[in-house]
N, CA, C and O atoms as CSV, one atom per row, in Angstrom:
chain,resi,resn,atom,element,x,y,z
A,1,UNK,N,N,-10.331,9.955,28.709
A,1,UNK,CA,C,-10.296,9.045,29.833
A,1,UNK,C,C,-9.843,7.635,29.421
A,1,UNK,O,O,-9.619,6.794,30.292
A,2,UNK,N,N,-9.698,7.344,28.063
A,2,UNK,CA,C,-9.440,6.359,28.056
A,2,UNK,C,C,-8.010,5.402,27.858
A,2,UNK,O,O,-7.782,4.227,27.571
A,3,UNK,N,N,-7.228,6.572,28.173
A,3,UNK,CA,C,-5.972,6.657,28.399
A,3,UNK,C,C,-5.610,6.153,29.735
A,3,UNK,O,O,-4.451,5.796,29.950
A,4,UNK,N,N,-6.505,6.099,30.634
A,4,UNK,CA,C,-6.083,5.348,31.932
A,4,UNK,C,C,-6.506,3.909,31.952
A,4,UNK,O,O,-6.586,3.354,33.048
A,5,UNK,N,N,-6.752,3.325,30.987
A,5,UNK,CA,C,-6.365,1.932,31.252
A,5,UNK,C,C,-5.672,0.906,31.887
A,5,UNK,O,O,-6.067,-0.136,32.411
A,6,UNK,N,N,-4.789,1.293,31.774
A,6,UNK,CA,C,-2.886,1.040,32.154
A,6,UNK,C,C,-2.775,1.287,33.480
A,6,UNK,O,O,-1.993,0.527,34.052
A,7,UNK,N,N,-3.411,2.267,34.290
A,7,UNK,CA,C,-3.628,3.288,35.417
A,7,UNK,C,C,-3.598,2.339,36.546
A,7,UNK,O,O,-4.497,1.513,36.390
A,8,UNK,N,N,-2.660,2.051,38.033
A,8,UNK,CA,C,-3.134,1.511,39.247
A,8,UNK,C,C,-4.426,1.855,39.507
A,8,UNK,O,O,-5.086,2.684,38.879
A,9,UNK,N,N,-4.924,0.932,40.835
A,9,UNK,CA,C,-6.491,1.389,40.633
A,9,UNK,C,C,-6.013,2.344,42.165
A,9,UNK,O,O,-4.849,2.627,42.447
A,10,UNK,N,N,-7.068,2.663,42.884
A,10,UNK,CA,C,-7.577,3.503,44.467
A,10,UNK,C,C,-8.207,2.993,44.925
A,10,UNK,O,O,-9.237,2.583,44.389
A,11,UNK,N,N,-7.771,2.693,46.582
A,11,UNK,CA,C,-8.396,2.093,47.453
A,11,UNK,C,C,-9.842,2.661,47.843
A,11,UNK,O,O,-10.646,2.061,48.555
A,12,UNK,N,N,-10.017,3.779,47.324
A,12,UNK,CA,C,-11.488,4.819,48.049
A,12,UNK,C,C,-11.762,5.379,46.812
A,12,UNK,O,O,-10.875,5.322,45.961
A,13,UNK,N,N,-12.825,5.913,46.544
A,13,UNK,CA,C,-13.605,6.359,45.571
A,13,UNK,C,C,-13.664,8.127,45.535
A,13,UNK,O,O,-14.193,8.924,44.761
A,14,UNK,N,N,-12.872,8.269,46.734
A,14,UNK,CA,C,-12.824,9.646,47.111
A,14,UNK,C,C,-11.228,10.211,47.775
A,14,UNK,O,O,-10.543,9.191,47.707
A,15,UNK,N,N,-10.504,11.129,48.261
A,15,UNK,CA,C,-9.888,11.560,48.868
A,15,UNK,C,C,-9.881,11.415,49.959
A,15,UNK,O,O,-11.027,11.616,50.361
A,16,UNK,N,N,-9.106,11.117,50.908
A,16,UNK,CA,C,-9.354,10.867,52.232
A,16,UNK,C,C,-8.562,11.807,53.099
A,16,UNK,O,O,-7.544,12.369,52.697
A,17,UNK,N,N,-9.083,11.961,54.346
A,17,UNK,CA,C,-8.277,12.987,54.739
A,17,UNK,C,C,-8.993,14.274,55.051
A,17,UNK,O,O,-10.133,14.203,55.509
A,18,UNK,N,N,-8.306,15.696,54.801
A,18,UNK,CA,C,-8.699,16.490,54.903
A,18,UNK,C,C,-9.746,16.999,54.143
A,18,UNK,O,O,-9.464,17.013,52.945
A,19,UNK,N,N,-11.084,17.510,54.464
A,19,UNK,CA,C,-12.724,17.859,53.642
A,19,UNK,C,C,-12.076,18.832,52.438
A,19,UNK,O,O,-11.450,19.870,52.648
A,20,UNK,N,N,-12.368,18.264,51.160
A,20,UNK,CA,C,-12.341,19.294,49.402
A,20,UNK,C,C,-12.680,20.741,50.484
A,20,UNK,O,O,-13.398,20.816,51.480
A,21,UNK,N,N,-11.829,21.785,49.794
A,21,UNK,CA,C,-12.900,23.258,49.799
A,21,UNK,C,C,-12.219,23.608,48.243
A,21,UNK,O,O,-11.230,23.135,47.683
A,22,UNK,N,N,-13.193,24.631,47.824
A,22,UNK,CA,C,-13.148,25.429,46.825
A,22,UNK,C,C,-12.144,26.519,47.024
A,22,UNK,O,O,-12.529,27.559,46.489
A,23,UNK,N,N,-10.950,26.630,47.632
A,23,UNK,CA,C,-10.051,27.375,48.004
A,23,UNK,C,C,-9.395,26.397,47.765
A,23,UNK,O,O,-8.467,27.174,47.541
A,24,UNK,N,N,-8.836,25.161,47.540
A,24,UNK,CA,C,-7.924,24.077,47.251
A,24,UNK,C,C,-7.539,23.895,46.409
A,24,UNK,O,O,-8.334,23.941,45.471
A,25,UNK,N,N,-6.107,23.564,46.081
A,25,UNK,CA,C,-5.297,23.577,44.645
A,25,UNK,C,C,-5.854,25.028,43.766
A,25,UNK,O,O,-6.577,25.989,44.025
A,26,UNK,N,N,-5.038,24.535,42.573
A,26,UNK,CA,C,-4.953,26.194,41.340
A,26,UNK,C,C,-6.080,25.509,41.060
A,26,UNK,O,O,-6.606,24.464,41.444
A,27,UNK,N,N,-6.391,26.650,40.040
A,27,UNK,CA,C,-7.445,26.530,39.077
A,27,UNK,C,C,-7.579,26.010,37.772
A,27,UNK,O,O,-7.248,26.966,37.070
A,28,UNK,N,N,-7.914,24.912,36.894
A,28,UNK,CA,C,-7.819,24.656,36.028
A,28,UNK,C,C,-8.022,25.212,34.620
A,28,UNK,O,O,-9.146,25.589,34.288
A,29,UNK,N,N,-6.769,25.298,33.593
A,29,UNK,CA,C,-7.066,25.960,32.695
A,29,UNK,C,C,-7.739,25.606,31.454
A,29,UNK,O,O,-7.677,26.300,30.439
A,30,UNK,N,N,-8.572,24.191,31.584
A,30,UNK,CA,C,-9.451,23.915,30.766
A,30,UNK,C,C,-10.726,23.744,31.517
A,30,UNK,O,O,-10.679,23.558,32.733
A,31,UNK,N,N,-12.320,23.811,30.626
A,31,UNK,CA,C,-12.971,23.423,31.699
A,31,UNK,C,C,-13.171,21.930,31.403
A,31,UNK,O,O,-13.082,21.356,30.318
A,32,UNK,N,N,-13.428,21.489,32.476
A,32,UNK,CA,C,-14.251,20.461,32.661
A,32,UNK,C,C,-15.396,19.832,31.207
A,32,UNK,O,O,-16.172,20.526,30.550
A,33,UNK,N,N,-15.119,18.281,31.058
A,33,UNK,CA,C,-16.140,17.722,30.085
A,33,UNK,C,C,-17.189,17.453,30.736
A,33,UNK,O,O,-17.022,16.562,31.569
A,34,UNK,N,N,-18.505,18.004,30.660
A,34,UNK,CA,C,-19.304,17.514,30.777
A,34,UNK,C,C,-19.672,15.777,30.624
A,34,UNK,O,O,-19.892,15.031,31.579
A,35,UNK,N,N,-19.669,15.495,29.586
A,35,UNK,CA,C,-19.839,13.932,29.218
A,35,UNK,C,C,-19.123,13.557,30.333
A,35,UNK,O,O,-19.926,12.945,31.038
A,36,UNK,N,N,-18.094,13.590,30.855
A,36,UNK,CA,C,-17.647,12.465,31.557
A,36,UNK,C,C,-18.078,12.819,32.992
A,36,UNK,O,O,-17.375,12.115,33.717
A,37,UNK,N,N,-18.722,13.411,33.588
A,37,UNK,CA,C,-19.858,13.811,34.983
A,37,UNK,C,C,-20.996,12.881,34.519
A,37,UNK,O,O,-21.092,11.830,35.153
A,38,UNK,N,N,-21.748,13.061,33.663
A,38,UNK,CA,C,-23.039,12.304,32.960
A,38,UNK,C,C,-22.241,10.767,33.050
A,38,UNK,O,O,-22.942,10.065,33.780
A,39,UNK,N,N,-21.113,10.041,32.608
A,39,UNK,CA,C,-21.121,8.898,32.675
A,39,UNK,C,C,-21.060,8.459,34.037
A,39,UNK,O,O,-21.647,7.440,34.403
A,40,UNK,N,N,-20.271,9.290,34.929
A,40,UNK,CA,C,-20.001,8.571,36.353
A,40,UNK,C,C,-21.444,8.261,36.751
A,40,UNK,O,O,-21.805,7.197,37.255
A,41,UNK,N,N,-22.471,9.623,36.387
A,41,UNK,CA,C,-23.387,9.824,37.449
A,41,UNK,C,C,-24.315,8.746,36.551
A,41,UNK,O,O,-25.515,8.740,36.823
A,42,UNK,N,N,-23.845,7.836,35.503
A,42,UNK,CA,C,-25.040,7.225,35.117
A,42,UNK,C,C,-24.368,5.645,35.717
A,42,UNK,O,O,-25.066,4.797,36.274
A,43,UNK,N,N,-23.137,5.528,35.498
A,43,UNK,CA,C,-22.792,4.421,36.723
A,43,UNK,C,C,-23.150,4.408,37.950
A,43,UNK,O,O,-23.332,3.225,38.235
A,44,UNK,N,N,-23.353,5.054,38.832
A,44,UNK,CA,C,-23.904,5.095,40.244
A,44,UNK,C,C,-25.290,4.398,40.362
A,44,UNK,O,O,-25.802,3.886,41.358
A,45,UNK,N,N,-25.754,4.505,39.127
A,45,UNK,CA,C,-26.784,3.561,39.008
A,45,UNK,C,C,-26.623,1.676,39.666
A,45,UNK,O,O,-27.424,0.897,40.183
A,46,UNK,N,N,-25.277,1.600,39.313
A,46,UNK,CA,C,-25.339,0.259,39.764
A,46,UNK,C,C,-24.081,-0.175,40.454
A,46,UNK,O,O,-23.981,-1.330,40.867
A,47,UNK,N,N,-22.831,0.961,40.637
A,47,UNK,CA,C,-22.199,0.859,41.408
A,47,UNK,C,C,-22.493,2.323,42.477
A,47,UNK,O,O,-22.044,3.457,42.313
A,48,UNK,N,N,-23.159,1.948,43.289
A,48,UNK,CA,C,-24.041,2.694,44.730
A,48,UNK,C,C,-22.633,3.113,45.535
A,48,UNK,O,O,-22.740,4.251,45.992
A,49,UNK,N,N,-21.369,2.502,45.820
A,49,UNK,CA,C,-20.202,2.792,46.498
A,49,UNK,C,C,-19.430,4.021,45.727
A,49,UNK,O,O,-18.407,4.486,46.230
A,50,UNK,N,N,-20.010,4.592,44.349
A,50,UNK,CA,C,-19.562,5.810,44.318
A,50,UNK,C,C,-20.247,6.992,44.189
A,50,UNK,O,O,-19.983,8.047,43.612
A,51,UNK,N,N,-21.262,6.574,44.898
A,51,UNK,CA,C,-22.589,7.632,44.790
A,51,UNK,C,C,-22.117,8.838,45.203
A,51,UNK,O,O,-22.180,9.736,44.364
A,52,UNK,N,N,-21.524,9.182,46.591
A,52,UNK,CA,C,-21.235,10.443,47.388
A,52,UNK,C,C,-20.201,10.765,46.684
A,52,UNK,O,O,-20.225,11.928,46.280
A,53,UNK,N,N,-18.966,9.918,46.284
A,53,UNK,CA,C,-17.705,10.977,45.311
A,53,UNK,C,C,-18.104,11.255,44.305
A,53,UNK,O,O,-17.568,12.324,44.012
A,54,UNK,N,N,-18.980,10.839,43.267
A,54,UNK,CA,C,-19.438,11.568,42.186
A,54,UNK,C,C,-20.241,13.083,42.931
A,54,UNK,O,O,-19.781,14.220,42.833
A,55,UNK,N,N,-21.452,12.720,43.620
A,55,UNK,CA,C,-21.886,13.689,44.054
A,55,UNK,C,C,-21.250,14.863,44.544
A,55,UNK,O,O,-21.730,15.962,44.266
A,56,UNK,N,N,-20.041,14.741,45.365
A,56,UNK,CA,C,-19.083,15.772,45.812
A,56,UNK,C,C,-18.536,16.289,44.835
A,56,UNK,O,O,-18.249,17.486,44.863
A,57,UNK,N,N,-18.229,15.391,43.588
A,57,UNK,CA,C,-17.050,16.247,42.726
A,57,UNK,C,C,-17.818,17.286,41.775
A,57,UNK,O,O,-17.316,18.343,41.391
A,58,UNK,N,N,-19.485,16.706,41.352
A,58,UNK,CA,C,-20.138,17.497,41.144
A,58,UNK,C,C,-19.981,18.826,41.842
A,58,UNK,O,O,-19.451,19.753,41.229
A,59,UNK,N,N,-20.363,18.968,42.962
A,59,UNK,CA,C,-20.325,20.292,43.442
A,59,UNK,C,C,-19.261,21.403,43.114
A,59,UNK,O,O,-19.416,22.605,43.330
A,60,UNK,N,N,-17.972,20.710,42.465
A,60,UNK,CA,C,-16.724,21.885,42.275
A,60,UNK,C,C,-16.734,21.928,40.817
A,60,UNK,O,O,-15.633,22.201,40.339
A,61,UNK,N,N,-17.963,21.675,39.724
A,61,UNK,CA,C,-17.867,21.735,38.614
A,61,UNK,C,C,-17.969,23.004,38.009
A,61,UNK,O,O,-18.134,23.008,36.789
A,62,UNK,N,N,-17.906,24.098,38.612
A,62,UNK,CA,C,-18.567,25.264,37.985
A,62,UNK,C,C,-16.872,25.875,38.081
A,62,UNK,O,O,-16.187,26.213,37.115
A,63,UNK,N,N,-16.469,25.894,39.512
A,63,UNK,CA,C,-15.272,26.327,39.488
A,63,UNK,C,C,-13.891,25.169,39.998
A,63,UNK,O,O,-13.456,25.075,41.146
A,64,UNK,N,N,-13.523,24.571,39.074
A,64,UNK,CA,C,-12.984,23.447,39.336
A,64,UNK,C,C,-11.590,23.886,39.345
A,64,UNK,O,O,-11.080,24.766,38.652
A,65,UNK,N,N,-10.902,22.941,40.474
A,65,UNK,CA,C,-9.467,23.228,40.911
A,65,UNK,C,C,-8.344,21.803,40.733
A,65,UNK,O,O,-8.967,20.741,40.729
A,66,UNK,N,N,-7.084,21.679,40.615
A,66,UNK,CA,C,-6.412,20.544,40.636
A,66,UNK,C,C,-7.027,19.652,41.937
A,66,UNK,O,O,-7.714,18.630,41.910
A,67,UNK,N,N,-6.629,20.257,42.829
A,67,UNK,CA,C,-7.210,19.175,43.852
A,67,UNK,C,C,-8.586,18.761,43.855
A,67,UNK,O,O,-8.795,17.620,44.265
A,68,UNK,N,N,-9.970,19.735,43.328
A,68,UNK,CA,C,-11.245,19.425,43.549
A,68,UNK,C,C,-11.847,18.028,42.214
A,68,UNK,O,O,-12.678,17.130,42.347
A,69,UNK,N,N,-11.169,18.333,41.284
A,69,UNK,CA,C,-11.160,17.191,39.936
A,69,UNK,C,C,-10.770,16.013,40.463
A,69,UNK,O,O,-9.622,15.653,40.723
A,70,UNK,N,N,-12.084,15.262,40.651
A,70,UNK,CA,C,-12.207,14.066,41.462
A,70,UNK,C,C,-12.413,12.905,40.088
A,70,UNK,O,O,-12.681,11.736,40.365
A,71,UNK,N,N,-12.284,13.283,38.806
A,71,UNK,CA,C,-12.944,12.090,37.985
A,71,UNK,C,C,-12.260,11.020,37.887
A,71,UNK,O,O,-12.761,9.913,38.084
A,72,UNK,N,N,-11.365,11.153,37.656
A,72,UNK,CA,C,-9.560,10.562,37.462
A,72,UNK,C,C,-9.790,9.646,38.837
A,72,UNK,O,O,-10.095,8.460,38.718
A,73,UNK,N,N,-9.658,10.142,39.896
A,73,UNK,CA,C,-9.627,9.295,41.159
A,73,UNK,C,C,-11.105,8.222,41.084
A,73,UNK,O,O,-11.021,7.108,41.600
A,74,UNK,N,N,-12.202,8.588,40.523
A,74,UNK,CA,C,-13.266,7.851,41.113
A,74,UNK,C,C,-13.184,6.564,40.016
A,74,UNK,O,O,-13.527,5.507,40.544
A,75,UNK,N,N,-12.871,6.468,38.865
A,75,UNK,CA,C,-12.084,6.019,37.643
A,75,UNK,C,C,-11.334,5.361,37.807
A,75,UNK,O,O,-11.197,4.442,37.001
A,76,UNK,N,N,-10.468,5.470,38.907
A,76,UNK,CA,C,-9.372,4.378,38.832
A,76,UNK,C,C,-9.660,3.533,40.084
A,76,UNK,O,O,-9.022,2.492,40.239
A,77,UNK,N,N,-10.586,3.916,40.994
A,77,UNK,CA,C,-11.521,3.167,42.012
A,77,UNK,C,C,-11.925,1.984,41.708
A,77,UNK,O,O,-11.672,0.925,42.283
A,78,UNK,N,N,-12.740,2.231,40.534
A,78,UNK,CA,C,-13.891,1.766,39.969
A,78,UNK,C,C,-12.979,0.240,39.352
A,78,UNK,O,O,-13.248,-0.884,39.775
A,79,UNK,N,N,-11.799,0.543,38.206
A,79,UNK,CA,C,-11.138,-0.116,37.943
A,79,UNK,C,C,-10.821,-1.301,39.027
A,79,UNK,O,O,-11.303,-2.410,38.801
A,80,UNK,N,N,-10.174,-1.136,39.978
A,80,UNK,CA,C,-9.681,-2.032,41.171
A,80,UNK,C,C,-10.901,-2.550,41.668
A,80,UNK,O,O,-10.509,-3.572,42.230
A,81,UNK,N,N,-12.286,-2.498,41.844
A,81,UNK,CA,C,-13.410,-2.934,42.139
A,81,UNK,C,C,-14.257,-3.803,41.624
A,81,UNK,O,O,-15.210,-4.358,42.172
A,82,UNK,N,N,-13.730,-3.927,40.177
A,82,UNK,CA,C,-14.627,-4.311,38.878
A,82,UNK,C,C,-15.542,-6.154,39.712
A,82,UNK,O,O,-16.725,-6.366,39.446
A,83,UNK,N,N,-15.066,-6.760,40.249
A,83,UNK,CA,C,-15.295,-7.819,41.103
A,83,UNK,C,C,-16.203,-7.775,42.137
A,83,UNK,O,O,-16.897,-8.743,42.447
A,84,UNK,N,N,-16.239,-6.613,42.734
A,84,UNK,CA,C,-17.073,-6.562,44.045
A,84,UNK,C,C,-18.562,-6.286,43.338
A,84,UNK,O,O,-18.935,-6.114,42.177
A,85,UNK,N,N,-19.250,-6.334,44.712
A,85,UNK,CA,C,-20.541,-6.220,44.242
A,85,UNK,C,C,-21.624,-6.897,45.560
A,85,UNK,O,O,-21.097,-7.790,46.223
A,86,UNK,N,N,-22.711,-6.605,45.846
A,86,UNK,CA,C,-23.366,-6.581,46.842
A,86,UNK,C,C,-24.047,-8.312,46.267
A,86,UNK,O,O,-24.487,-8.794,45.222
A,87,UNK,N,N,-23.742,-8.840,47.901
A,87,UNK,CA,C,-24.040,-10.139,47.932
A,87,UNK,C,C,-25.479,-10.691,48.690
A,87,UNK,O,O,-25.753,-10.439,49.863
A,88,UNK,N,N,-26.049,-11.229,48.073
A,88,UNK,CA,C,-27.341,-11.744,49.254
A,88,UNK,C,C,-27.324,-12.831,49.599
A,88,UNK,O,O,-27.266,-13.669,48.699
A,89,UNK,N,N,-27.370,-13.391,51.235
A,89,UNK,CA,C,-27.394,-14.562,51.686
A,89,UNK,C,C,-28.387,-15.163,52.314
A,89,UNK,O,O,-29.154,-14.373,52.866
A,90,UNK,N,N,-28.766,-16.807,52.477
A,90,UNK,CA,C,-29.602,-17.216,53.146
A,90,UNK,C,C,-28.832,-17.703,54.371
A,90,UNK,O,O,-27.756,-18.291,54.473
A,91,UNK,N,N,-29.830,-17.223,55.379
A,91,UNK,CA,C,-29.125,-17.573,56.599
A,91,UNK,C,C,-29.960,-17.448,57.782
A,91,UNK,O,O,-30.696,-16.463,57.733
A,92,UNK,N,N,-30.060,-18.152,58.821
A,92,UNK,CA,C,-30.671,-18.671,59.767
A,92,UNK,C,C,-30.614,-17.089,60.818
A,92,UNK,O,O,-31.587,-17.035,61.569
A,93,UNK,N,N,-29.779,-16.042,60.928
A,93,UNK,CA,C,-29.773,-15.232,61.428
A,93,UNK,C,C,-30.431,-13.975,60.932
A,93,UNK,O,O,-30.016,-13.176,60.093
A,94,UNK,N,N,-31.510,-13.970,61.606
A,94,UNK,CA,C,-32.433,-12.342,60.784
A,94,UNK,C,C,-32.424,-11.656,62.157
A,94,UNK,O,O,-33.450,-11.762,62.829
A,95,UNK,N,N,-31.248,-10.870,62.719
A,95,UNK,CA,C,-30.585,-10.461,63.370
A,95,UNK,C,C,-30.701,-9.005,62.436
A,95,UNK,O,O,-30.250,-8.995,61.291
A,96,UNK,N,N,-31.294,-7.886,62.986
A,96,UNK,CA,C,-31.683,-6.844,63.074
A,96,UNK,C,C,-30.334,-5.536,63.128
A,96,UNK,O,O,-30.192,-5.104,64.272
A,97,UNK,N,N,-29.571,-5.022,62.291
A,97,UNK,CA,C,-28.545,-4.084,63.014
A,97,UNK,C,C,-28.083,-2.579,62.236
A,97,UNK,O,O,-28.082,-2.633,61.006
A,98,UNK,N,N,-27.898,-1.948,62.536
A,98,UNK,CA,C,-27.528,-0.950,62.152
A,98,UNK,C,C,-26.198,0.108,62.406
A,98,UNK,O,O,-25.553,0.129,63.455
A,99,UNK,N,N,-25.975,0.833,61.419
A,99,UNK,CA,C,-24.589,1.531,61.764
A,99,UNK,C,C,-24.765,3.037,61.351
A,99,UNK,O,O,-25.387,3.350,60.335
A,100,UNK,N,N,-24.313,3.750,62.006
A,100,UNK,CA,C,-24.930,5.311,61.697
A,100,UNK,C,C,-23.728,6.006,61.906
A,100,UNK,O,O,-22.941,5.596,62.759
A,101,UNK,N,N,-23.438,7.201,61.107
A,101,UNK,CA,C,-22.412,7.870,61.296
A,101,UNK,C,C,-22.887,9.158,61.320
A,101,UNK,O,O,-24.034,9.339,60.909
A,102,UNK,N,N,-22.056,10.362,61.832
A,102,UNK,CA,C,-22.183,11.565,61.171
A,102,UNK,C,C,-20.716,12.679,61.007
A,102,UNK,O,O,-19.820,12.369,61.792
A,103,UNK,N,N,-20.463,13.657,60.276
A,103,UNK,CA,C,-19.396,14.647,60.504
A,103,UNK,C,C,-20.071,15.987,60.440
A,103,UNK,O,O,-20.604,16.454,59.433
A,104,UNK,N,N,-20.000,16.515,61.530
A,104,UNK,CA,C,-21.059,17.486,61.868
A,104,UNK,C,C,-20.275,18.822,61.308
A,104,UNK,O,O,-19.125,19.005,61.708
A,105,UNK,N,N,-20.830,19.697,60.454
A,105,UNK,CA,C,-19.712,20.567,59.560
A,105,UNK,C,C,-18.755,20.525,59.445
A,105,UNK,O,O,-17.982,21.268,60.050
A,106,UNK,N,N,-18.337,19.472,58.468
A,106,UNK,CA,C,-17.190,19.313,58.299
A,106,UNK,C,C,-16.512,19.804,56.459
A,106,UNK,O,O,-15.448,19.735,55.844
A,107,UNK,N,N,-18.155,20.365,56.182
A,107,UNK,CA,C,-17.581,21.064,55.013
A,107,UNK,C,C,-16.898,22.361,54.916
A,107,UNK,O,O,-17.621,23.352,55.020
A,108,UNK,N,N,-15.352,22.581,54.695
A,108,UNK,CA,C,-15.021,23.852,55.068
A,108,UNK,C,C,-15.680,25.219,54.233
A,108,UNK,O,O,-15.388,26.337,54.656
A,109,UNK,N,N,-16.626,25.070,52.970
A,109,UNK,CA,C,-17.111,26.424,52.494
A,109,UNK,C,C,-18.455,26.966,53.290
A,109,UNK,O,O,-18.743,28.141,53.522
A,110,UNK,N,N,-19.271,25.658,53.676
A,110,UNK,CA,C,-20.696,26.328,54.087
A,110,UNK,C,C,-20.719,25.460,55.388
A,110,UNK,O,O,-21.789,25.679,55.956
A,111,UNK,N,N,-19.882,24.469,56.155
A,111,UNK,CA,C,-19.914,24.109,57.178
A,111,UNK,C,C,-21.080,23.216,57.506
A,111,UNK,O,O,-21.529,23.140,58.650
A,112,UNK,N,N,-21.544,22.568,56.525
A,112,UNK,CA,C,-22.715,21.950,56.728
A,112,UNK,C,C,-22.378,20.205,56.670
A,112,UNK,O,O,-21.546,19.890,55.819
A,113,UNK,N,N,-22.804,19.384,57.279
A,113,UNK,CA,C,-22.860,18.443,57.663
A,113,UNK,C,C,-23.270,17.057,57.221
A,113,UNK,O,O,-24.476,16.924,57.012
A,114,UNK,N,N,-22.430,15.906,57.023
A,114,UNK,CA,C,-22.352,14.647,56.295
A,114,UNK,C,C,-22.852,14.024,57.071
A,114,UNK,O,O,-22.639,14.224,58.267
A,115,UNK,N,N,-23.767,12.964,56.581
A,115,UNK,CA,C,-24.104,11.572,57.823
A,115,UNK,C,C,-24.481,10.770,56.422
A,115,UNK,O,O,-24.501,11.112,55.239
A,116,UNK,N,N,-24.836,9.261,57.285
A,116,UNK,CA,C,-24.907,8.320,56.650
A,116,UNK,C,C,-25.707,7.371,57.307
A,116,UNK,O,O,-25.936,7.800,58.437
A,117,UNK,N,N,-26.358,6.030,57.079
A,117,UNK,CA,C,-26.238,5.161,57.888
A,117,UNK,C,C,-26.531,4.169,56.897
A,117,UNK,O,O,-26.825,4.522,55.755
A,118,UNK,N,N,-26.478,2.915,57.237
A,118,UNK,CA,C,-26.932,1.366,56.374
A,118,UNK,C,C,-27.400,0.081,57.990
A,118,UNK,O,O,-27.001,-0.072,59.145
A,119,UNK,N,N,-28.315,-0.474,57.178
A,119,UNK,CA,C,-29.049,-0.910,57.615
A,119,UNK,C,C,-28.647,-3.010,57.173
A,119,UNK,O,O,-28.351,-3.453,56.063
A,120,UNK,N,N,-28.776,-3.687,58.275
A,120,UNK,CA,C,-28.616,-5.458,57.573
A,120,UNK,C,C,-29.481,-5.606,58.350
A,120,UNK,O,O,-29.900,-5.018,59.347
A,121,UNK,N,N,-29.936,-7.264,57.276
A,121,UNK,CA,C,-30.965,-8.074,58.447
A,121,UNK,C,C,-29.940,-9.503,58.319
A,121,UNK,O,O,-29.907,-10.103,57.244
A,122,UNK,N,N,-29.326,-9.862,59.206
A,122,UNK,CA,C,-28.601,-10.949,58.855
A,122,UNK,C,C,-27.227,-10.515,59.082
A,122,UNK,O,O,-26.689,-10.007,60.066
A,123,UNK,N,N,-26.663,-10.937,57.580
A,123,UNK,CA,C,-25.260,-10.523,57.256
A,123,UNK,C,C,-25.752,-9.596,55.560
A,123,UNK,O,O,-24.918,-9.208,54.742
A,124,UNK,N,N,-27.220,-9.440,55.419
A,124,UNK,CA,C,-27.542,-8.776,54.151
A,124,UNK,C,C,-27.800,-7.137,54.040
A,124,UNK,O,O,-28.849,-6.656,54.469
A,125,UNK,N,N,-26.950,-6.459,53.540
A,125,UNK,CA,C,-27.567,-5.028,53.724
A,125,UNK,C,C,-29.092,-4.349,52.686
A,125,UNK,O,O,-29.210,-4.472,51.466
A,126,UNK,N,N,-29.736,-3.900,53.296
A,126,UNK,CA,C,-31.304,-3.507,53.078
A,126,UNK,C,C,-31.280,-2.226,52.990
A,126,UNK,O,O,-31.727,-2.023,51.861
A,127,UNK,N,N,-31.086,-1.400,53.376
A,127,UNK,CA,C,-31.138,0.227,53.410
A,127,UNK,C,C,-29.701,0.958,53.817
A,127,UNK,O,O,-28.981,0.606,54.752
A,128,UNK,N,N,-29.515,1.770,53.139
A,128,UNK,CA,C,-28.491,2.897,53.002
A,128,UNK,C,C,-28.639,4.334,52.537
A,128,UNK,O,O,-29.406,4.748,51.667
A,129,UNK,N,N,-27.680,5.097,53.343
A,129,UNK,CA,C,-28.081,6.666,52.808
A,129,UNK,C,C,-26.804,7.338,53.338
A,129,UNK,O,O,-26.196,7.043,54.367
A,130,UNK,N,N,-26.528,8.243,52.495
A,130,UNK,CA,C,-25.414,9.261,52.268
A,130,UNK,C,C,-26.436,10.501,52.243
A,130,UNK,O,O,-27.425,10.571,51.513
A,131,UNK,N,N,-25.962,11.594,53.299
A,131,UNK,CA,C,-26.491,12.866,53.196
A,131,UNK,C,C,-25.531,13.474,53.278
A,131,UNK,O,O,-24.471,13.053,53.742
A,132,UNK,N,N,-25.863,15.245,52.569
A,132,UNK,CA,C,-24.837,16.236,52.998
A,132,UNK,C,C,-25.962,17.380,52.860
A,132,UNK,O,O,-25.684,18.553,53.112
């Protein structure tokens, strides 16, 4: 991995578009490094915006395909991001709000269903969650 240095970064941490299935792209003829699943998933620790694409790409580790090998993409995310980072403000508005999403089976192997929501008091976010 450390050959992508050099690498443009990605606007998303994930694929966008049409939902991964395990019927997507060939099959890869090496497997998969372990070590480098263990590093993403030990970054998520403190970058939280790639929690769900690590988590997803996990899922195609057993039988991994060109298109399902998400490491490369979440990697060069991460790169273009290195700056961001969750901000806390003081501010006269403790203005209460929330945003909730869902994609109701939109996984094409088991059809089971993504939601999310995050939570501000202000302009500060307090609670967040990614389900599948």
């Amino acid at each position: 991995m450390t050959a992508m240095l050099d690498t443009k970064s990605a606007p998303t941490p994930g694929s966008m578009g049409k939902p991964l299935s395990k019927n997507d792209g060939t099959a890869l003829a090496t497997p998969l490094n372990i070590e480098e699943f263990l590093a993403l998933f030990n970054v998520t620790m403190t970058c939280l915006d790639i929690s769900f694409a690590v988590n997803r790409a996990c899922q195609f580790m057993q039988h991994p395909t060109s298109a399902t090998c998400l490491q490369k993409w979440i990697l060069r995310y991460l790169r273009g991001t290195q700056a961001h980072g969750i901000t806390l403000t003081t501010a006269s508005n403790l203005h209460l709000g929330a945003f909730i999403d869902a994609d109701w089976a939109s996984n094409p192997d088991d059809r089971r269903s993504i939601g999310g929501y995050c939570v501000f008091l202000g302009d500060n976010i307090v609670s967040w969650s990614s389900t599948e």
